[in-house]
C-alpha positions, 0 to 999 in steps of 0.5 A: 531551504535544501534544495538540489543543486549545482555543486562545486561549479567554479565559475567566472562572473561574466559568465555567470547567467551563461552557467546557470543555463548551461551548467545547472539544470532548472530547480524543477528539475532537481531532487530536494533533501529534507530539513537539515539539522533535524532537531531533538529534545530530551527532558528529565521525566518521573521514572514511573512504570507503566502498568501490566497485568501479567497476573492469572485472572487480571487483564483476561476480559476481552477490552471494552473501550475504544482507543481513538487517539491513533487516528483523527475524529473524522477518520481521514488521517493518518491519510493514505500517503501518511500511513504510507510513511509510517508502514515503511518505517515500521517495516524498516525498524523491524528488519533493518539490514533488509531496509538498508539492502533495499534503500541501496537497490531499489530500483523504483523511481521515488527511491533511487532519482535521489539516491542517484542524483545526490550520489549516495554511497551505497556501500557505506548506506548498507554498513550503516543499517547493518549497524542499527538495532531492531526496535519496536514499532511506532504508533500513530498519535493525534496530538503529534499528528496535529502539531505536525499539521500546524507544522507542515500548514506554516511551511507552506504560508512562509514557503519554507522548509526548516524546523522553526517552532516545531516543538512549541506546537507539539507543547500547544498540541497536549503531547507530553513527552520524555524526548523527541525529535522532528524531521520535515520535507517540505517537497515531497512527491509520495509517501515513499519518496518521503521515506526514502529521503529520511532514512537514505538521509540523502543531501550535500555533496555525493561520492564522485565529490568525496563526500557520500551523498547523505547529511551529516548525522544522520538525523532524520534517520536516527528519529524513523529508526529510533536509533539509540532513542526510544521513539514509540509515538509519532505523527506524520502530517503530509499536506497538499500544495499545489499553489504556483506561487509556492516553491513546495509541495506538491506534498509538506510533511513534518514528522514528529517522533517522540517518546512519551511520558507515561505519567500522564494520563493517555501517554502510553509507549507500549502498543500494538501497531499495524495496517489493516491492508490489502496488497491489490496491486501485488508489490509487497507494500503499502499503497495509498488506496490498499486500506481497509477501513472501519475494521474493529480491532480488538485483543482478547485481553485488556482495556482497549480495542481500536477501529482503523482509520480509512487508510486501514491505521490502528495502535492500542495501548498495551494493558496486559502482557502474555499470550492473545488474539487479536480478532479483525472484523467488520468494516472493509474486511470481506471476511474476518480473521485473527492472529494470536501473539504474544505481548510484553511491555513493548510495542507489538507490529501486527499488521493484518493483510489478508490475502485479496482473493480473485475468482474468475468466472466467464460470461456471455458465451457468443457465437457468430454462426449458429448453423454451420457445415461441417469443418466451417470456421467461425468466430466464439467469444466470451468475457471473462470478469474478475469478481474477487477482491484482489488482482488476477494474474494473466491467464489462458481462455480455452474454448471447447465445443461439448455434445450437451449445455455443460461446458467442462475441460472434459470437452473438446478443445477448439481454440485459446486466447490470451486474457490480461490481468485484471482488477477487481470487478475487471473484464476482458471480452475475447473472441477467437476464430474456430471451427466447426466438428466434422461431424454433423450433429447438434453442439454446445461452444463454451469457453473456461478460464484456466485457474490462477494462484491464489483464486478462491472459488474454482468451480465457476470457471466455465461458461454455458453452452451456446447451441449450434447445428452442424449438418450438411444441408442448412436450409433443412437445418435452419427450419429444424432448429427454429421452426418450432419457436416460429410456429410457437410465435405465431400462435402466441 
């Protein structure tokens, strides 16, 4: 098994136990490196053409059957780290300059503690993506997946990272393919760190030691990319292991990516791919939990539609080529939508994010005095609640003191408090210390919440008025205001 380690120690037997406390940190302590020498299988296929509709009139009906075999039966995989993967790598595959670039600098944990600890070249990392040509998308595919499963569960019963017997199980599995290649990671921590380590490539001796800290070929990066390969099909199994008496885990993934062989009845290499998503926490990309499930996808043409998996997944074998809309409804999406493109004979990303919308509004307006003189200080309060979908950004809560219940930015400004960002369904209660008007009178303490980007409904920003009295005597005051919901009690 790769795992990280101490290299190029010269050390003198009777200090040997000595070194290994001094000099190499504890195996827990290191990054690990995928399965080196990942390996690939090419056999000689019947060149048969897959079939297009392109004519007028041939392929136009809206599709009719469902294609199941982007996700299991019970809908749970790919699982969130798992579609995780596969979102990286079809971002990566579209822009592969962009995915060099950002592999080099990222300065997120799961991508740059193995970048730095193996020392890799970034320089050199960068020129080689700049390198790679663009290519389609790969869709998930349940028989790869479920070889990859078996994969993945037989690492954790020998507690084991290699490549043994990864392809029988793809044969065992019923994927019939034309090429293929297999990568596996037997101490992955996330779907990102996974993917960093395969494309990085990182592993064997860093820069500092002459060599440029990735493994020699390239291999696992030649599979996510399809670099000079035609891997349209993949499956991504990333299972849990928490048993202590294991050295993997906390995740063991296997990942077969494979051309098919399209004479076969339900092998297809053309598809339209993507995440049905929401980017709730606002970092430009996929996070477990961001799914949308349950969501129909269907084209306007063709033979199939799909509906994603739970971690928001969904491919669909392209039948019929030329311009379509692909319509999302139903499920987790709290609005339907549509994108329209235009198919050929290869695999189409159209992943679908609406944007998660945030509506504030401010609630349970509060005072702590109601019968004030003129000029008293005293304290207002209100929650402000997110009831959108998406994260709201920070924003100002202005409170304001109105001569009617209407609360408005019209009115008059009396104070401001901080609010945080906040979740779907979250609330923040903020309170202030303001003060009275100078003139006596009767009034109205409300708050609004100033508009963030990207907020949807923007007429509900404002509370209702709490009714205060301002007067220079408030024991004649007290009896103005309550008298007459006194004397309504008694006579009730």
């Amino acid at each position: 098994m790769e795992r990280g380690f101490c290299q190029n120690s010269v050390i003198p037997v009777f200090l040997l136990v000595l070194s290994i406390v001094l000099i190499c940190p504890a195996t827990s302590l290191a990054e690990e490196s995928p399965a080196f020498n990942p390996p690939t299988d090419h056999r000689k296929t019947p060149l048969v053409p897959e079939k297009y509709s392109t004519m007028p009139g041939l392929g136009m009906q809206a599709a009719t059957q469902e294609w199941s075999l982007h996700k299991t039966a019970d809908n749970l995989h790919p699982s969130g780290i798992e579609q995780q993967q596969l979102w990286f790598v079809n971002r990566a595959r579209a822009n592969p300059i962009a995915e060099g670039r950002w592999l080099a600098t990222e300065t997120h944990n799961d991508v740059s503690s193995g970048r730095n600890y193996f020392d890799v070249n970034t320089s050199l990392l960068q020129s080689e993506f700049a390198q790679i040509a663009v290519m389609p998308p790969a869709a998930f595919d349940r028989r790869l997946y479920e070889a990859a499963k078996a994969h993945s569960q037989d690492l954790i019963d020998r507690d084991a990272q290699d490549h043994n017997g990864q392809f029988g199980r793809v044969n065992a599995a019923g994927f019939n393919y034309s090429s293929i290649s297999g990568v596996a990671f037997s101490y992955t921590r996330t779907g990102l760190y996974a993917h960093a380590a395969f494309n990085i490539d990182w592993g064997g001796a860093g820069t500092s030691d002459g060599d440029d800290g990735m493994q020699e070929g390239r291999g696992h990066r030649v599979a996510l990319m399809s670099d000079g390969r035609e891997y349209y099909n993949v499956g991504i199994s990333s299972i849990e292991e928490s048993n202590q008496a294991t050295s993997v885990g906390p995740y063991v993934t296997t990942g077969n990516y494979a051309k098919a062989n399209a004479s076969v009845e339900n092998h297809f290499n053309a598809f339209i791919v993507g995440t049905v998503w929401s980017d709730v926490d606002g970092n430009g990309w996929y996070d477990v939990g961001e799914g949308l499930a349950g969501v129909t996808v269907s084209p306007s043409t063709g033979t199939y539609y799909a509906v994603t998996a739970n971690s928001g997944g969904y491919a669909i074998p392209i039948t019929a080529t030329g311009a379509v809309t692909i319509d999302f409804s139903g499920g987790d999406l709290s609005v339907d939508g549509s994108v329209s493109t235009v198919l050929s004979n290869t695999s189409k990303l159209v992943d679908y994010a609406p944007v998660a919308y945030m509506d504030l509004i401010v609630e349970s307006p509060g005072v702590s005095e109601t019968v004030l003189t003129p000029g008293q200080t005293f304290m207002a309060n209100a929650t402000v609640r997110n009831q959108g979908a998406g994260l709201s950004f920070s924003t100002t809560l202005r409170y304001y003191h109105s001569s009617d219940s209407i609360i408005s930015t019209g009115d008059t400004q009396i104070s401001t408090d901080t609010v945080p960002s906040l979740a779907a369904n979250g609330s923040s209660t903020e309170s202030a210390t303001v003060t009275a008007p100078t003139s006596t009178g009767t009034y109205w303490i409300g708050a609004c919440v100033d508009v963030v980007s990207g907020e949807r409904e923007i007429g509900n920003n404002c509370s209702q008025g709490v009714r205060i009295a301002v007067d220079n005597d408030i024991g004649d005051d007290f009896w103005i205001l309550f008298l007459p919901a006194i004397l309504s009690g008694i006579s009730k």
